[in-house]
KOLMARSE-212159 format. One record per residue (C-alpha): x, y, z; residue in one letter; chain. Coordinates in steps of 0.05 Angstrom, whole numbers, padded with zeros to 5 digits, always signed. Layout:
<nodes>
NODE       u       v       w  rest  kette
NODE       X       Y       Z     A      A
...
</nodes>
This chain:
<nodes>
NODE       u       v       w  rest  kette
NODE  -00099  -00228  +00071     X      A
NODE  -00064  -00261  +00020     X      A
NODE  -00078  -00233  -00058     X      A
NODE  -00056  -00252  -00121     X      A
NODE  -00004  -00196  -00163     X      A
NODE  -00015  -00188  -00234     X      A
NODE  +00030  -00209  -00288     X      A
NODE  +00091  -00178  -00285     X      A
NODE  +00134  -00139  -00345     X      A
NODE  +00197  -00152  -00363     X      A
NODE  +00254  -00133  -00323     X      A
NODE  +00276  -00065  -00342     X      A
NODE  +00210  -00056  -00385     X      A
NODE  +00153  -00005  -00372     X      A
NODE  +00074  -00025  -00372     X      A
NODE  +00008  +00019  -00386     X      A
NODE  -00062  +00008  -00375     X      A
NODE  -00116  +00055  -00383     X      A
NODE  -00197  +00049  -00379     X      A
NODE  -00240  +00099  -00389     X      A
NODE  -00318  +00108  -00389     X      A
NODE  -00379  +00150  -00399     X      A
NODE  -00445  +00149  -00389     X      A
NODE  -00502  +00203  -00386     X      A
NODE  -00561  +00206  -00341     X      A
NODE  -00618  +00238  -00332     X      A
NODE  -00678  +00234  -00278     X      A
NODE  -00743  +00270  -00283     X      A
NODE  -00793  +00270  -00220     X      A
NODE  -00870  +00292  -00225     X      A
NODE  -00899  +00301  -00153     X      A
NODE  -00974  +00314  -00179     X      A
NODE  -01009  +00291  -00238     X      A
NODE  -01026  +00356  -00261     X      A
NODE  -00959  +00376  -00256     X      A
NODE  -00904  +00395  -00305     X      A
NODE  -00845  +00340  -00291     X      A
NODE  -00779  +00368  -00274     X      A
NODE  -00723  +00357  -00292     X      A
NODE  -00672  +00331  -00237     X      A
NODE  -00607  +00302  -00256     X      A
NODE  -00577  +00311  -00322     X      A
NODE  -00503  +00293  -00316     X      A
NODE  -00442  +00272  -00351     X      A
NODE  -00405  +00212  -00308     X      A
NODE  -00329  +00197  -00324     X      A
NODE  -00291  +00152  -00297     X      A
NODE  -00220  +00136  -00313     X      A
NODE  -00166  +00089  -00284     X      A
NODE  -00096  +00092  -00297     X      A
NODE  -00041  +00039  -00277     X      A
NODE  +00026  +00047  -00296     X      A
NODE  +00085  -00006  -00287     X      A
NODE  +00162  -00007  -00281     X      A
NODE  +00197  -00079  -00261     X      A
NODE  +00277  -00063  -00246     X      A
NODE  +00332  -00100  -00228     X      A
NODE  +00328  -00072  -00163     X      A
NODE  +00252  -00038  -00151     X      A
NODE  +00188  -00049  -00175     X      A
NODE  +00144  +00020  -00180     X      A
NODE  +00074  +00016  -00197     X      A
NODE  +00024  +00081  -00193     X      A
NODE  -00047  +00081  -00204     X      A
NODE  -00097  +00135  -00206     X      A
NODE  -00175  +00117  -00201     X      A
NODE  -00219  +00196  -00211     X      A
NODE  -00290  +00201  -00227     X      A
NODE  -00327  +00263  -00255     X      A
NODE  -00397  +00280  -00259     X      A
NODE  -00410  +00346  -00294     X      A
NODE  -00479  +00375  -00284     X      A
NODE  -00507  +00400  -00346     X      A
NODE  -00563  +00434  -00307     X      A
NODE  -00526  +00474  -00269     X      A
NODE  -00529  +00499  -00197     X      A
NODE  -00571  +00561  -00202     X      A
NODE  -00623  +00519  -00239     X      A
NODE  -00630  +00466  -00185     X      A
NODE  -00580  +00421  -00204     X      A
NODE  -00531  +00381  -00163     X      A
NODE  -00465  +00419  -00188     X      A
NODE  -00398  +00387  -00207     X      A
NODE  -00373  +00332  -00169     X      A
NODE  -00305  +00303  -00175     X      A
NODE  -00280  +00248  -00127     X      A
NODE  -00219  +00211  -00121     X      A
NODE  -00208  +00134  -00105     X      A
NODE  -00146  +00117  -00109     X      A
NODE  -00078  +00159  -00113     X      A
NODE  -00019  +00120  -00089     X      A
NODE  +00043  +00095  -00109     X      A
NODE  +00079  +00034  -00099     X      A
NODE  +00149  +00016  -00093     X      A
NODE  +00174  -00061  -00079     X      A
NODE  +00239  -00091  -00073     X      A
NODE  +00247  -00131  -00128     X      A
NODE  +00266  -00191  -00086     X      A
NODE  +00188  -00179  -00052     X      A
NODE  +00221  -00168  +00029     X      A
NODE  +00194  -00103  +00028     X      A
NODE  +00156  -00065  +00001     X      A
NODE  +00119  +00014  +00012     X      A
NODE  +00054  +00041  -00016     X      A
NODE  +00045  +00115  -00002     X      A
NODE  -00022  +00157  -00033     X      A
NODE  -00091  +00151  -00030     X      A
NODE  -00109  +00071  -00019     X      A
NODE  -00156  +00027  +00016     X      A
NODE  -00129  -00028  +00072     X      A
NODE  -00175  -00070  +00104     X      A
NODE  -00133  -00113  +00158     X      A
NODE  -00084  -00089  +00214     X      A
NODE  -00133  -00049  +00243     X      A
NODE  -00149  -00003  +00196     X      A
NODE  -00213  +00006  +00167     X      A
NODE  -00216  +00025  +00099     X      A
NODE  -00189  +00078  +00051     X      A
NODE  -00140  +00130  +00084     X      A
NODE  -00092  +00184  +00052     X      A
NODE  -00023  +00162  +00075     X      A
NODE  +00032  +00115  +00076     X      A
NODE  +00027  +00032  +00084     X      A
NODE  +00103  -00007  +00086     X      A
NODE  +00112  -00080  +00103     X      A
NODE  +00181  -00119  +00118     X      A
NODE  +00180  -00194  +00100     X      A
NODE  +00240  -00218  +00152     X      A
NODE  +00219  -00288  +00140     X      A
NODE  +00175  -00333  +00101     X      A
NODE  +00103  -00314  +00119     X      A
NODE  +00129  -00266  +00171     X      A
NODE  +00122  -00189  +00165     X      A
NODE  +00112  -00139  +00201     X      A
NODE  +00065  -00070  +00183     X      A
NODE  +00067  +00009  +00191     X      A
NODE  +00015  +00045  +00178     X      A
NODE  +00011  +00114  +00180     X      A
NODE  -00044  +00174  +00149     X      A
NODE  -00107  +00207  +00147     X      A
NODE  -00175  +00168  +00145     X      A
NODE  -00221  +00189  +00079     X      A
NODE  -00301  +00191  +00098     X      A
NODE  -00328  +00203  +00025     X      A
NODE  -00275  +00203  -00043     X      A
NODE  -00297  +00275  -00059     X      A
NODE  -00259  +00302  +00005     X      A
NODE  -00196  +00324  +00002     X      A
NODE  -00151  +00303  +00054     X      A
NODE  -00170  +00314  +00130     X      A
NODE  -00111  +00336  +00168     X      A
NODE  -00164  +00345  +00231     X      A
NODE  -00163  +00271  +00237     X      A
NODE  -00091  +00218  +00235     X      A
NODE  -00080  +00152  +00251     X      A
NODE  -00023  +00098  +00262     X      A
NODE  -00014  +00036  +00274     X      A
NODE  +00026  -00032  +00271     X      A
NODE  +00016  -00103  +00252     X      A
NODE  +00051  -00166  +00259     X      A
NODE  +00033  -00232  +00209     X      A
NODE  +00053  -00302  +00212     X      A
NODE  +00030  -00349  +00156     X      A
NODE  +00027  -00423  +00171     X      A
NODE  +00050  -00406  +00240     X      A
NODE  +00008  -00480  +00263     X      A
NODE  -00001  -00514  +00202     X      A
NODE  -00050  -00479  +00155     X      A
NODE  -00072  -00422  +00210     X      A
NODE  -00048  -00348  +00193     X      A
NODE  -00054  -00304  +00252     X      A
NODE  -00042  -00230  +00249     X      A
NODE  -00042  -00178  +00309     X      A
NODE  -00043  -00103  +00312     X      A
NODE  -00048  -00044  +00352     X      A
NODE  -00073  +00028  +00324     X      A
NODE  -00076  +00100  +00353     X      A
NODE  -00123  +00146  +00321     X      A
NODE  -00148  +00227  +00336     X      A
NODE  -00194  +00280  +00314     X      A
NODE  -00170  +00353  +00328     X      A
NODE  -00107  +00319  +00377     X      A
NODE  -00167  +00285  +00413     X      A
NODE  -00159  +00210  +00428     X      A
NODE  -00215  +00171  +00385     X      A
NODE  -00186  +00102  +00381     X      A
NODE  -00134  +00062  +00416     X      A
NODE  -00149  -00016  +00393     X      A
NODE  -00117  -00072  +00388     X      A
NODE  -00135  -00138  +00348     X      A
NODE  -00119  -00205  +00332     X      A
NODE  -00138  -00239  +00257     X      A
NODE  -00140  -00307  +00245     X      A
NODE  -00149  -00340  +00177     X      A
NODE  -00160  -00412  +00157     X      A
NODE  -00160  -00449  +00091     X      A
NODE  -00154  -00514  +00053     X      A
NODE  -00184  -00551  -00008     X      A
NODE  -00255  -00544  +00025     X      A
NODE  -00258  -00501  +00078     X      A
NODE  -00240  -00428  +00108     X      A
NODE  -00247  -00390  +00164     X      A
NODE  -00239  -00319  +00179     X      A
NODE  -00239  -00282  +00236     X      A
NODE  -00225  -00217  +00277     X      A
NODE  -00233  -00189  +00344     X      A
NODE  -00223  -00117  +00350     X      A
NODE  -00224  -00084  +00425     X      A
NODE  -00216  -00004  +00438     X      A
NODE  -00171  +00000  +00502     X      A
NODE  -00186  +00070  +00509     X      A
NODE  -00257  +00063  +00510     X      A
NODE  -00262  -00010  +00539     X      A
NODE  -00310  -00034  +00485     X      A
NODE  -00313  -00085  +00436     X      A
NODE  -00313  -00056  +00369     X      A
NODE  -00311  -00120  +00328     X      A
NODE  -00326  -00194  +00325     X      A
NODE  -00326  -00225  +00263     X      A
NODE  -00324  -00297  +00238     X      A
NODE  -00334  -00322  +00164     X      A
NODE  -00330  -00398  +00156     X      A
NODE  -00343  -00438  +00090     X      A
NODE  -00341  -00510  +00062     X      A
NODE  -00348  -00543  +00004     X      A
NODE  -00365  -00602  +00005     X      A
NODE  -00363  -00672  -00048     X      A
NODE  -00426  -00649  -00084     X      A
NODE  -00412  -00585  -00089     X      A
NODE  -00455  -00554  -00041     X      A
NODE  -00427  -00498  -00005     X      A
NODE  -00451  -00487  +00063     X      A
NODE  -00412  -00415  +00101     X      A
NODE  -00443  -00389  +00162     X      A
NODE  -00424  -00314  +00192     X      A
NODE  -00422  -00277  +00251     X      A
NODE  -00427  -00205  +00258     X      A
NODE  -00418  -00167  +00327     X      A
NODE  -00401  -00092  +00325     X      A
NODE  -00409  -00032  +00355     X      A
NODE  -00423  +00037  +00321     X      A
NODE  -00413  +00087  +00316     X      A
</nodes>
């Protein structure tokens, strides 16, 4: 899908962003009345997010580094939860300048080519043409932000996109390979196709596991605006899961 990019710095010129948070909580339960009521949560939450910037005459890097920590000030051998760090996002990017190519490599969350979420691993994308690039994907898939990275389960995959390709209609279509322990899991492939103009869009996706000969995914979001500024969208959900 298409996204907006941030402002960019000056050529040659380095940019830094920070944000950074706290907040304490506590939780107390009572199960009986004539109970005592007990303590439990009382935590420390921190979350920081750092984004760092370089524009060159060649390259564009950007890094950015998304951690939360929740420090238990119970502690474990009184009941409480423990420490708890996690990890959201841990990548770096590096574009060509003239925006043909471009690789992402780290922790990071995709949501299109086939792949379904956040992964550790490695994204790059070629722009041969105008609205025409082609995708490699490549890494390990991330069930929760507090694990490390899972070298039991990989992935890979490619993905083809062609904006305006009949008028306004953007169609992309990928295949992906994926295993757990050098055991097949998922061998898909997929077609996207997006929609838009002044008043109205429509996404949609179709996601089939050769492998397993089952639909995984049908999806289609529509919405439309219309003169009095109603908007009317309409959605249709078919998956299977696990």
């Amino acid at each position: 899908p298409r996204s907006s990019r941030p402002s960019e710095p000056e050529r040659g010129s380095w940019d830094l962003s920070t944000g950074l948070s706290q907040y304490y909580r506590r939780a107390m339960d009572q199960l009986d009345a004539d109970q005592a009521e007990v303590v439990t949560l009382s935590a420390l939450f921190t979350d920081l997010d750092l984004s760092v910037r370089h524009s060159g005459e060649k390259l564009d890097l950007r890094g950015r580094v998304t951690i939360n920590q929740q420090h238990d000030l119970i502690g474990e051998d009184a009941g409480g939860p423990g420490d708890r760090n996690s990890v959201s996002y841990a990548y770096v990017d590096v574009d060509s300048a003239a925006r043909d190519w471009s690789l992402r490599f780290g922790r990071q969350t995709l949501r299109s080519g086939g792949v379904l979420g956040r992964f550790d691993g490695a994204h790059a994308a070629y722009e041969w043409s105008d609205g025409r690039r082609v995708h490699f994907t490549t890494g390990h898939p991330v069930e929760s932000t507090r694990d490390s990275i899972d070298g039991n389960r990989e992935f890979y995959g490619a993905a083809v996109d062609f904006d305006d390709l009949i008028g306004a209609w953007d169609f992309s279509t990928f295949v992906t390979f994926g295993t757990i322990e050098g055991i097949e899991d998922r061998r898909a492939t997929g077609l996207e196709v997006r929609y838009a103009d002044a008043s109205r869009s429509l996404t949609t996706l179709v996601d089939y596991d050769v492998g397993y000969a089952v639909l995984n995914t049908a999806l289609a979001l529509g919405t439309w605006r219309l003169e009095n500024r109603t908007t009317l969208s309409a959605l249709v959900d078919v998956r299977t899961s696990p």
